[in-house]
C-alpha positions in Angstrom: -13.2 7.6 16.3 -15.6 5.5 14.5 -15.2 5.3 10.8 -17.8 3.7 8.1 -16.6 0.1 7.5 -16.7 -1.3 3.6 -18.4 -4.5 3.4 -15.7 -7.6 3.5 -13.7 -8.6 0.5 -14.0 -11.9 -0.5 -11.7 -14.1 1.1 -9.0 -15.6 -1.6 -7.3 -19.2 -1.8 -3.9 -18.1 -2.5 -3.0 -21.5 -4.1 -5.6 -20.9 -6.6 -6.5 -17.3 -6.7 -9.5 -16.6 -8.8 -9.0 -15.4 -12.5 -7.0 -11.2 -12.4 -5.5 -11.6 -9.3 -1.5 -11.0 -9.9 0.7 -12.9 -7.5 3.0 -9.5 -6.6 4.8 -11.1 -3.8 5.3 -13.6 -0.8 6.5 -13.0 2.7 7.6 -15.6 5.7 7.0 -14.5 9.3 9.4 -16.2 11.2 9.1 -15.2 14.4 4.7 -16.0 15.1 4.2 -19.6 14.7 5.2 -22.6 17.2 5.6 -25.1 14.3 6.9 -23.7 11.4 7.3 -19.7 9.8 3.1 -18.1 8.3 3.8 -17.2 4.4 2.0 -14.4 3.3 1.0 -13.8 -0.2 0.9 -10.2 -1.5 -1.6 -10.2 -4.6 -2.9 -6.6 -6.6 -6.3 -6.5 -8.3 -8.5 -4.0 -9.7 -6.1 -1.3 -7.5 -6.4 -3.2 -4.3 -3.7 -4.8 -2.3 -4.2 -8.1 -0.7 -2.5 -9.6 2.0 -3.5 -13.5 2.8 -2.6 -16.2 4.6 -3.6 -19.8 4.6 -2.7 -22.3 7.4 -4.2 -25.5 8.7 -5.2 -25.6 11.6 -6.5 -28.9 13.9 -7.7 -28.7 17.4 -7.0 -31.5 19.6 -8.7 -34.9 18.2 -11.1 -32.6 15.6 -10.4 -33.3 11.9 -8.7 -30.5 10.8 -9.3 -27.2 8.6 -7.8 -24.3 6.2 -8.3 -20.9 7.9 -7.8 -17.5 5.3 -6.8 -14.3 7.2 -7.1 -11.8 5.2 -6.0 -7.4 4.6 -7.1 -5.3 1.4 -5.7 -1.6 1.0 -5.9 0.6 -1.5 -3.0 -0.4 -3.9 -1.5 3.4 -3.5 -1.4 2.1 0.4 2.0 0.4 0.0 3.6 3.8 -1.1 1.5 5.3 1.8 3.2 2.3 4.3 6.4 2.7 3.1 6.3 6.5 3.4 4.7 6.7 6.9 6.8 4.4 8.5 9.9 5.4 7.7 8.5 9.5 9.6 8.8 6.8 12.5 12.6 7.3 12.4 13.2 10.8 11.4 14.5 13.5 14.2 11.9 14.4 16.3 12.5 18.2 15.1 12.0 17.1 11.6 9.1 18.4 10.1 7.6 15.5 9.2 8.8 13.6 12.0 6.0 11.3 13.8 4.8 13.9 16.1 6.5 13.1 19.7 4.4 10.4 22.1 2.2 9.7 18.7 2.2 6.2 18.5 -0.7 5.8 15.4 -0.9 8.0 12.1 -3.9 8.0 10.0 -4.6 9.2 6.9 -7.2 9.0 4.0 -5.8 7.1 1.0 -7.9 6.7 -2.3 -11.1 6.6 0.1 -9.6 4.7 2.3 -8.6 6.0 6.6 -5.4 4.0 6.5 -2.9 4.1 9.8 0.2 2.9 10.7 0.8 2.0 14.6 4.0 1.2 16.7 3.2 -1.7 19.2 5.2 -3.3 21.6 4.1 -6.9 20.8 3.5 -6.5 17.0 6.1 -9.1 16.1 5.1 -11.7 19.1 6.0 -11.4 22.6 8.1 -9.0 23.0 9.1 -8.0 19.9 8.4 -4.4 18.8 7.0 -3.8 15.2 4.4 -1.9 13.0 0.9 -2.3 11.9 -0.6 -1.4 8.8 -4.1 -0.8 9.4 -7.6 -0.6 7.5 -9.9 2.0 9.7 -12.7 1.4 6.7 -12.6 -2.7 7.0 -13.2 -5.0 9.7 -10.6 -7.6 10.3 -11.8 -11.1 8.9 -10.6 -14.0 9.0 -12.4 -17.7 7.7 -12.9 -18.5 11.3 -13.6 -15.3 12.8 -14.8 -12.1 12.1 -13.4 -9.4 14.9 -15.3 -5.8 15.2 -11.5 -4.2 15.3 -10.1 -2.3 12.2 -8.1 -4.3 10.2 -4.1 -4.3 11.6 -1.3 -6.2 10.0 0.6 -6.5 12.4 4.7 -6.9 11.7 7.4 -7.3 14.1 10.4 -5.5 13.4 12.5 -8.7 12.0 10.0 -9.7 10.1 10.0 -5.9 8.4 13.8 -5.3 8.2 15.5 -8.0 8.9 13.7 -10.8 6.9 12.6 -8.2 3.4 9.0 -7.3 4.4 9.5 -3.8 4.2 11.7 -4.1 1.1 8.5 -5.9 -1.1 6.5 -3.1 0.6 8.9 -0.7 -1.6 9.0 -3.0 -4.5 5.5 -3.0 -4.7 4.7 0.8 -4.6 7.4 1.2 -7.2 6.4 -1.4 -9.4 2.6 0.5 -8.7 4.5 3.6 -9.4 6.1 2.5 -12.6 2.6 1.3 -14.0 2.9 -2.0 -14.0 -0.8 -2.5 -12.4 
C-alpha cells in the first residue's frame, strides 16, 4: 500500500543540535559496525521524535566525510513502539496478540501510518530484531535518499539486552508525564 510521504526533516548535527532540540537520550548498537559500536542520539522537538546518527565515513584513498541518517515519529510513537512490540510476545490466543504469520503492524499515530516489523536480519546477519517504521517519510540519509519507508531497524540485543527498548519506555513515560 502506498501512503502519502511528508516532505524530509531537516537533517540534525547531533553534536550541535540547533536551538529547542532536547537531547532525551543516547543508544550504542553494538552488534552493526566492523570498527567500533553506531551511537544513536534520541532528541524531542515540537512533538517529534528524532533518531540520528553521525559517523565518518572514508572510502579507500578519498578524504573522508560525516554522513547523518536520520528517523522522525510522532513523539506519541515511542508509547506506540513500546506498546506494539511487546503484542509480539503475547499468546497467540490473546486478544491482542500479533495476529498469527503477521510479521508487520501498522497503525495511524498523530497523522502519522507508523509500523512495527519482525525481520530476520534486523540486528546484522543473523540476528533477529524489530523495526520501527515511518510509512509517511522516506528514509534519508546525508548520502542517500532511498524511496523505502523509513525502518529503524534494531536487532534484538541491541533492544533488550543493551537498554534500547528500556529508553523507548523512558521516553514515552517521560512524554506521558508531560515533560515535553
Amino acid at each position: 500500500m502506498n501512503y502519502p510521504k511528508l516532505p524530509p526533516w531537516p537533517f540534525i548535527d547531533p553534536d550541535t543540535p540547533p536551538e529547542g532540540y532536547l537531547k532525551v537520550g543516547e543508544s550504542l548498537d553494538q552488534a552493526r559496525s566492523t570498527y567500533s559500536p553506531q551511537l544513536w542520539h534520541f532528541f524531542v522537538y515540537e512533538g517529534r521524535l528524532i533518531v540520528v546518527k553521525k559517523e565518518w565515513i572514508q572510502f579507500d584513498d578519498e578524504p573522508g566525510e560525516y554522513a547523518i541518517r536520520q528517523y522522525e515519529y510522532p513523539i506519541a510513537g515511542a508509547r506506540w513502539f513500546v506498546d506494539t512490540t511487546e503484542r509480539f510476545f503475547l499468546p497467540p490466543d490473546h486478544p491482542n496478540a500479533v495476529p498469527r504469520g503477521a510479521k508487520t503492524i501498522e497503525e495511524p499515530v498523530d497523522g502519522e501510518v507508523l509500523g512495527v516489523t519482525r525481520g530476520a536480519a534486523y540486528g546484522g546477519e543473523f540476528i533477529p530484531g524489530y523495526s520501527f517504521d515511518n510509512l509517511n517519510r522516506y528514509e534519508h540519509s546525508t548520502l542517500i535518499t532511498r524511496s523505502r519507508c523509513q525502518m529503524f531497524e534494531m536487532g534484538d540485543p541491541w533492544l533488550f539486552e543493551d537498554g534500547l527498548f528500556d529508553l523507548f519506555k523512558q521516553i514515552a513515560q517521560r512524554h506521558e508525564n508531560g515533560e515535553f
